[in-house]
C-alpha positions in Angstrom: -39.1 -20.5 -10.5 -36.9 -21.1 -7.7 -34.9 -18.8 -6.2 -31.2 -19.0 -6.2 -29.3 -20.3 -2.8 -26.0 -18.7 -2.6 -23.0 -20.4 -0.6 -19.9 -19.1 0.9 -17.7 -21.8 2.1 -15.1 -21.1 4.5 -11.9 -23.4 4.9 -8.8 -23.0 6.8 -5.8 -25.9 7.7 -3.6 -25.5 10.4 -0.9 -27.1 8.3 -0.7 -26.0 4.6 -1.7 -29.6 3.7 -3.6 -29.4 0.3 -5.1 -33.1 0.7 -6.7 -31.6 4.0 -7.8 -28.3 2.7 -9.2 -30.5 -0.6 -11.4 -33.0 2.2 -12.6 -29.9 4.1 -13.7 -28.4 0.8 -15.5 -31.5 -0.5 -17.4 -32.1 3.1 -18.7 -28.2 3.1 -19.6 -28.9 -1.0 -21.8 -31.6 -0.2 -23.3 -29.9 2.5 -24.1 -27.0 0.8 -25.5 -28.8 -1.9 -27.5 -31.1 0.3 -29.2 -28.1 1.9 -29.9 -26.4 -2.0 -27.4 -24.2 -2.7 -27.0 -23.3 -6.8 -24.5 -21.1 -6.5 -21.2 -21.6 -4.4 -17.9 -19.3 -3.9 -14.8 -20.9 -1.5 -12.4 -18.9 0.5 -9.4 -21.0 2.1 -7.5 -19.4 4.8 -4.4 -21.0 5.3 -3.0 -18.6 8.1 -3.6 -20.5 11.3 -2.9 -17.4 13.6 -4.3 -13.7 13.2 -7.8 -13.8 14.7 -10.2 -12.1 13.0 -7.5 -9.8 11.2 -6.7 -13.2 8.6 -7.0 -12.0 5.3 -9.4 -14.4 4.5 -12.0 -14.0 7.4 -11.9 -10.0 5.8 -12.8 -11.3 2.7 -15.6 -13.6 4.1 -16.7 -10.3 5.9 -16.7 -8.4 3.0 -18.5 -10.7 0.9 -21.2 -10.9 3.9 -21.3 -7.1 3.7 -22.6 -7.1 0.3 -26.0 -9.1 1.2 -25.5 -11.5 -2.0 -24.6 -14.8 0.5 -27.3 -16.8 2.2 -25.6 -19.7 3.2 -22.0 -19.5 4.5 -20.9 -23.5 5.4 -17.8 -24.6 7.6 -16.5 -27.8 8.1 -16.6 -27.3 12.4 -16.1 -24.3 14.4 -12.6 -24.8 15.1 -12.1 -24.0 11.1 -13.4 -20.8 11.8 -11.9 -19.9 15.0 -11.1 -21.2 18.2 -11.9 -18.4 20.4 -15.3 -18.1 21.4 -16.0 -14.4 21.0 -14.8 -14.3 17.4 -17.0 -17.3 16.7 -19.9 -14.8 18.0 -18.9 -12.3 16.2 -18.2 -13.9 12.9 -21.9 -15.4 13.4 -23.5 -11.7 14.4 -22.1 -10.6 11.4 -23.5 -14.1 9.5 -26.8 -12.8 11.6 -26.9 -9.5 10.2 -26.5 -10.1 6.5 -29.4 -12.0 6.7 -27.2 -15.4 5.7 -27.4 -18.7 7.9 -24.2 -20.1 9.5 -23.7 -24.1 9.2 -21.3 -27.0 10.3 -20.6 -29.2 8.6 -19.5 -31.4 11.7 -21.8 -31.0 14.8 
C-alpha cells in the first residue's frame, strides 16, 4: 500500500487577477501531481504587501505546524516572497516540519 503524499500549494497575484491566480494554480497542480501527490489543499494570498504577517502565509505556517503536509509547491519564489530572508525562513519552517519546498518554475 502506498503511502499518501500530501500537498500544500501556495499562490499569490500581485494584481487580483483571477485568470492569473487560476494559471498559477493549474502549473503548481500538475506539479504536484507529477511528483505523486494524492492529496492536495490550496491557499491563495491575494495581498501583495505584508511580509510574512499575510494572512495566508499564517495559514500555510499553521498548516506546516501540524506535520500532516509533505509537499508544499509554488509556482516561483517571487510568489512566495521577494525578500530573501523570509524565503529562508518560510523554507526553515518547510525544513522543520519535515515537508519538501518546490518551484514550480526554476
Amino acid at each position: 500500500m502506498n503511502a499518501s503524499l500530501h500537498a500544500l500549494i501556495y499562490c499569490r497575484a500581485a494584481r487580483s487577477s483571477a485568470r492569473a491566480l487560476q494559471a498559477q494554480q493549474e502549473r503548481c497542480e500538475k506539479k504536484a501531481a507529477d511528483m505523486g501527490a494524492t492529496e492536495t489543499v490550496t491557499i491563495v494570498d491575494r495581498q501583495s504587501q505584508g511580509g510574512l504577517d499575510r494572512p495566508a502565509v499564517q495559514q500555510m505556517r499553521s498548516l506546516l505546524a501540524t506535520g500532516t503536509i509533505d509537499l508544499v509547491v509554488v509556482d516561483s519564489p517571487e510568489r512566495l516572497s521577494r525578500r530573501l530572508a523570509d524565503l529562508r525562513a518560510l523554507s526553515q519552517d518547510v525544513s522543520r516540519a519535515g515537508a519538501r519546498l518546490v518551484f514550480v518554475a526554476s
